[in-house]
C-alpha positions as semicolon CSV with decimal commas, in nm:
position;residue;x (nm);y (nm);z (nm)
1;X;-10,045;-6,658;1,987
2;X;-9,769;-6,466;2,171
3;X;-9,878;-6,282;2,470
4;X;-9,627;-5,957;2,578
5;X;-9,694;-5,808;2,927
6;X;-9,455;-5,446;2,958
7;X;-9,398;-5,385;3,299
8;X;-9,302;-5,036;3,324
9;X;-9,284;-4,756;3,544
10;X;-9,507;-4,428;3,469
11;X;-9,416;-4,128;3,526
12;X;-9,634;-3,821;3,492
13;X;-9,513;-3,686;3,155
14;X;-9,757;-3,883;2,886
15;X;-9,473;-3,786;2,627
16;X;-9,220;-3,963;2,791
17;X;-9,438;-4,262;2,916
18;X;-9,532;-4,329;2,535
19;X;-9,147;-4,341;2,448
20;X;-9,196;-4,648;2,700
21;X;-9,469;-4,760;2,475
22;X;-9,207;-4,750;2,153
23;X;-8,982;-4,872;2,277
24;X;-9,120;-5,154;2,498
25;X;-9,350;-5,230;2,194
26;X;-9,003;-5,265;1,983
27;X;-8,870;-5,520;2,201
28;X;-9,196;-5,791;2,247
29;X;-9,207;-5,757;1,868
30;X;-8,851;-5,869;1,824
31;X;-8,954;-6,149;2,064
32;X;-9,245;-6,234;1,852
33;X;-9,520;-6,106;2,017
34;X;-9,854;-6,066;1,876
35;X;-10,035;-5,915;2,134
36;X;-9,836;-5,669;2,341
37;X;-9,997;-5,501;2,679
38;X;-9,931;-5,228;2,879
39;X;-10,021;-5,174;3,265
40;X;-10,276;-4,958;3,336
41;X;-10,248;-4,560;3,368
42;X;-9,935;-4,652;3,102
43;X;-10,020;-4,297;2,999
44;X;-10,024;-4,122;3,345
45;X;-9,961;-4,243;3,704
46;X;-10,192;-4,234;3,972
47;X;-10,137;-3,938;4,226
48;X;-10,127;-3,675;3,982
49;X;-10,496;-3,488;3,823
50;X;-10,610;-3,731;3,524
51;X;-10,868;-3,483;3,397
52;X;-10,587;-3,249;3,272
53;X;-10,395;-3,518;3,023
54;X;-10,716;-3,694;2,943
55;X;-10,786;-3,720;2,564
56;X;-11,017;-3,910;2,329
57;X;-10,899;-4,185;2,114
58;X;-10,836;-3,991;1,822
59;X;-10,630;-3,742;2,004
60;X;-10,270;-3,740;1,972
61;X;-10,159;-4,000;2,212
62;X;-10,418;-4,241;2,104
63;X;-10,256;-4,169;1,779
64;X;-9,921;-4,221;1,890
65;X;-10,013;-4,537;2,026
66;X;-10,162;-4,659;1,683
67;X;-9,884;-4,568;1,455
68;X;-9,605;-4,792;1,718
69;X;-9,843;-5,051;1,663
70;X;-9,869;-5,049;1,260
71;X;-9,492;-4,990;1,272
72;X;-9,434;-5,300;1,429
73;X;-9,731;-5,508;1,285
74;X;-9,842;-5,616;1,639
75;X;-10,162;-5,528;1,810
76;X;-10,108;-5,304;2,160
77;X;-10,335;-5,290;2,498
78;X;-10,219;-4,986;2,642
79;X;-10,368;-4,848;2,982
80;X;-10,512;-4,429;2,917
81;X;-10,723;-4,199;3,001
82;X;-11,014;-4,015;2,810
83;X;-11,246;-3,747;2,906
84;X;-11,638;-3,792;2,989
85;X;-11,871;-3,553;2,997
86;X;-11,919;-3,503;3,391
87;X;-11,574;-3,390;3,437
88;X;-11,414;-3,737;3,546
89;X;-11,225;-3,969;3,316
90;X;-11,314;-4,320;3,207
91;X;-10,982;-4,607;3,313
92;X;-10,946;-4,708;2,917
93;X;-10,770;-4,974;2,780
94;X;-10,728;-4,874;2,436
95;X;-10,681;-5,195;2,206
96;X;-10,561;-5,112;1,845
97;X;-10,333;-5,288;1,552
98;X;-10,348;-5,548;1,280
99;X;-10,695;-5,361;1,193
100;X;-10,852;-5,392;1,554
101;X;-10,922;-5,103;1,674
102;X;-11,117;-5,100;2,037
103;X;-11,172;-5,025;2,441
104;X;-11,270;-5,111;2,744
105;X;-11,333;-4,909;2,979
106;X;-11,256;-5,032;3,343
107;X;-11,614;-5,149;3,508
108;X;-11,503;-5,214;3,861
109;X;-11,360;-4,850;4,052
110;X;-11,099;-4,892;4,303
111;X;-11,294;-4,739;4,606
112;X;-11,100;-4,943;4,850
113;X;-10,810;-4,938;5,127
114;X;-10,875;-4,571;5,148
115;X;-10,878;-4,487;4,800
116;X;-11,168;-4,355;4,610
117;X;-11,112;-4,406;4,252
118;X;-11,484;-4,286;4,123
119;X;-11,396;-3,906;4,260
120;X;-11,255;-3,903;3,937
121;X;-11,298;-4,205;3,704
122;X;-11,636;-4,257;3,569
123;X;-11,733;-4,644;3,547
124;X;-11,722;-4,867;3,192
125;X;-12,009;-5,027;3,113
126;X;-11,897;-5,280;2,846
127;X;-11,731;-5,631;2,828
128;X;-11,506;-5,673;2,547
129;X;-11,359;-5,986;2,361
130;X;-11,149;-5,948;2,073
131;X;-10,991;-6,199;1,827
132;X;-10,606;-6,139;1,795
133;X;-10,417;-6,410;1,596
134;X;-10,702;-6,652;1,587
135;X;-10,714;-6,646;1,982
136;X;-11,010;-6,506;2,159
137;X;-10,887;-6,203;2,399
138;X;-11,075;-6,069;2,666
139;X;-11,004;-5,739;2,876
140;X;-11,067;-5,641;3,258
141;X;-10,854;-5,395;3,429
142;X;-10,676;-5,446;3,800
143;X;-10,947;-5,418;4,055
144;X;-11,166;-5,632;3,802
145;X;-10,946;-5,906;3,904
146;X;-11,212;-5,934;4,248
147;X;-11,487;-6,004;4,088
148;X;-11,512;-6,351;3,907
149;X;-11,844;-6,311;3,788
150;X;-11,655;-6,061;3,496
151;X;-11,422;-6,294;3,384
152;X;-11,683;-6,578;3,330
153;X;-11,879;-6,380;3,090
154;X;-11,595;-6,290;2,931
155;X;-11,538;-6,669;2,910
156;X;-11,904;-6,741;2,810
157;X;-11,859;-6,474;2,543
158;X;-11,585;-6,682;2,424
159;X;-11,260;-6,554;2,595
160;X;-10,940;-6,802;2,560
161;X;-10,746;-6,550;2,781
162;X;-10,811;-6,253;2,967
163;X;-10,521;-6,003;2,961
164;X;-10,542;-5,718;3,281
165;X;-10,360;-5,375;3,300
166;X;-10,293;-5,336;3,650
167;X;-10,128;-5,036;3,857
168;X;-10,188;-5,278;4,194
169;X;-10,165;-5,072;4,495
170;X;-9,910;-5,148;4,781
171;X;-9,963;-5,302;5,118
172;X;-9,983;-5,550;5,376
173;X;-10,069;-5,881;5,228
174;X;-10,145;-5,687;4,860
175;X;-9,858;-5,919;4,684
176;X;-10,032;-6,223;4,840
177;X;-10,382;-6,130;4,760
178;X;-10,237;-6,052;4,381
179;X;-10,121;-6,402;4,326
180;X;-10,412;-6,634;4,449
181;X;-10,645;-6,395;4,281
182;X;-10,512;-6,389;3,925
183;X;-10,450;-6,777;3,990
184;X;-10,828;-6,770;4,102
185;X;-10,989;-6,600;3,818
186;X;-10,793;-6,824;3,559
187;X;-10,939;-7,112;3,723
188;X;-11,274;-6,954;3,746
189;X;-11,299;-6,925;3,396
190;X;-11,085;-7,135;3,267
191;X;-10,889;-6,928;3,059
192;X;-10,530;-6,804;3,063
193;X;-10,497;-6,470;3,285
194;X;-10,202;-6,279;3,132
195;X;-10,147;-5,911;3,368
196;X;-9,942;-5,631;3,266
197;X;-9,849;-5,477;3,571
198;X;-9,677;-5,140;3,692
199;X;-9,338;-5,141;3,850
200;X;-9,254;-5,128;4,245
201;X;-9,135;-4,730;4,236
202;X;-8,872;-4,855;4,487
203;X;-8,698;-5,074;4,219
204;X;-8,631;-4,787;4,058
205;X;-8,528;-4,569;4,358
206;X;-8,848;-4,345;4,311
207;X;-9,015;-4,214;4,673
208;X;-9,371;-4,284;4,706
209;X;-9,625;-4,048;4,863
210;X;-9,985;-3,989;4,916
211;X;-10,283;-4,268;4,891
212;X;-10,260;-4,334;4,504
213;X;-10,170;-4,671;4,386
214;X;-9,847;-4,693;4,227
215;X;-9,764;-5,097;4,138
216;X;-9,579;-5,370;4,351
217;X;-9,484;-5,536;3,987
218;X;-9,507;-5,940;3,922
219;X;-9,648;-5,958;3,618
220;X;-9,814;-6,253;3,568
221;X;-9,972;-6,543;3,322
222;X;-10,100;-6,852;3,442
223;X;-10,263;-7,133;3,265
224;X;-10,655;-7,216;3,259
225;X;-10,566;-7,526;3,536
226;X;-10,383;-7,209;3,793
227;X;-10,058;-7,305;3,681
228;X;-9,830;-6,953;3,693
229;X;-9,630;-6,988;3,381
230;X;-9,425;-6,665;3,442
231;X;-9,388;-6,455;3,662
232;X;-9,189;-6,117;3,692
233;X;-8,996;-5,967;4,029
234;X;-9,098;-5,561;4,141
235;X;-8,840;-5,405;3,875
236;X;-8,960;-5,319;3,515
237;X;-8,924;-5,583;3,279
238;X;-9,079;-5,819;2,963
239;X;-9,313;-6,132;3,030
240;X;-9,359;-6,343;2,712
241;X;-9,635;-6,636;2,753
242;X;-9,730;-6,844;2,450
243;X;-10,159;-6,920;2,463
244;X;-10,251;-7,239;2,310
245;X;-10,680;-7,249;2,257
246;X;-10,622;-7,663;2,260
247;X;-10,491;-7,584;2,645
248;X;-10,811;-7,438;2,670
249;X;-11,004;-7,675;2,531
250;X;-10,854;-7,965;2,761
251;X;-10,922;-7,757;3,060
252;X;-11,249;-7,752;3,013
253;X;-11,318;-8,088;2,937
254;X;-11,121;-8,223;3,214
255;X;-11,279;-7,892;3,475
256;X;-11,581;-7,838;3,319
257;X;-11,654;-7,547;3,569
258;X;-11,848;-7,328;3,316
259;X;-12,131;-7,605;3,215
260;X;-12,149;-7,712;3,551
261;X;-12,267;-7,388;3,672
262;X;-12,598;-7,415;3,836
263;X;-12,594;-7,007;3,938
């Protein structure tokens, strides 16, 4: 199973970040992707009120999404934003294509480095694993990337990789902290890690303002032994990884990490 990761750059027009979607969908297909994932807030940036562009999943972006993905017979992860009844948002990953149709909704709220991402993002619940060309395909979301305990149950639940939508915020040491985590959680779980991350505004020439996380880029995928297969620079671009369940498999017989859990 092919693996896409889009990294893009969002802007605050949902109408003109879902021409990304097209058209970034249009090219992973062409390189013979099955699975093709956005970063998250694909459909908004951070900085700018969520609450206003927020719509369920069969509102029309949703919709938009779906109908790129049945053009191109591939199955999309795209980072969004739907309403809740409180007044906040939930941090979705919508997941449709190839008759999947699903979410997750981010469990672990950025409420860090001065940022409080529960004012207005109301927390997921839910694991979710998904089969996607006979590969097992579980979903976290950026800040889930701290917390290993997620993507173990998402391996015990039968996860071969664990894709992540990511708008990771900039800062001292952030880039660092990005790499030996992902390479971490891969290793905790033993499955690949595949992350779909925004764009470094700068690359672009964008000014950046305000506390909001924007994206530093490197998009990454790295093997079930920590091995980074790929790995992008700040500027927007395509990361293709191929995920082999026999890799998998040989991990965890060799690193049986998993059944030798005592906790």
């Amino acid at each position: 199973m092919r693996v896409a990761a889009v990294q893009l750059l969002s802007s605050a027009d949902p109408a003109q970040n879902l021409a990304q979607v097209a058209s970034g969908t249009a090219e992973a297909a062409r390189a013979g992707a099955d699975l093709v994932v956005f970063p998250e807030a694909t459909m908004r940036c951070f900085g700018r009120s969520l609450t206003e562009i927020a719509e369920p999943l069969d509102g029309p972006w949703a919709r938009g999404v779906a109908a790129i993905a049945a053009e191109h017979d591939v199955v999309v992860a795209v980072g969004m934003f739907t309403p809740t009844p409180d007044g906040r948002v939930t941090n979705t990953v919508y997941v449709v294509g190839r008759g999947v149709e699903d979410r997750y909704d981010k469990i672990h709220l950025f409420d860090a480095f001065g940022f409080a991402e529960s004012d207005t993002v109301a927390p997921g619940e839910a694991l979710l694993v998904l089969t996607v060309a006979g590969v097992e395909v579980g979903f976290a979301t950026c800040y889930d990337v701290r917390f290993p305990n997620l993507f173990t149950q998402l391996a015990d639940r039968g996860a071969q990789v664990v894709v992540l939508p990511t708008s990771w915020g900039a800062g001292p040491g952030k880039l660092e902290q990005w790499r030996v985590l992902t390479r971490a959680r891969a290793l905790d779980s033993t499955t690949y890690v595949v992350a779909a991350a925004q764009a470094d505004p700068a690359s672009a020439g964008v000014p950046v303002g305000g506390s909001a996380p924007t994206g530093i880029g490197h998009s990454v995928a790295v093997s079930p032994t920590g091995v980074v297969i790929a790995e992008l620079g700040a500027e927007p671009g395509l990361l293709l990884a191929d995920i082999d369940p026999a890799v998998v498999t040989s991990a965890r017989a060799t690193l049986p990490v998993l059944a030798n859990r005592r906790l």
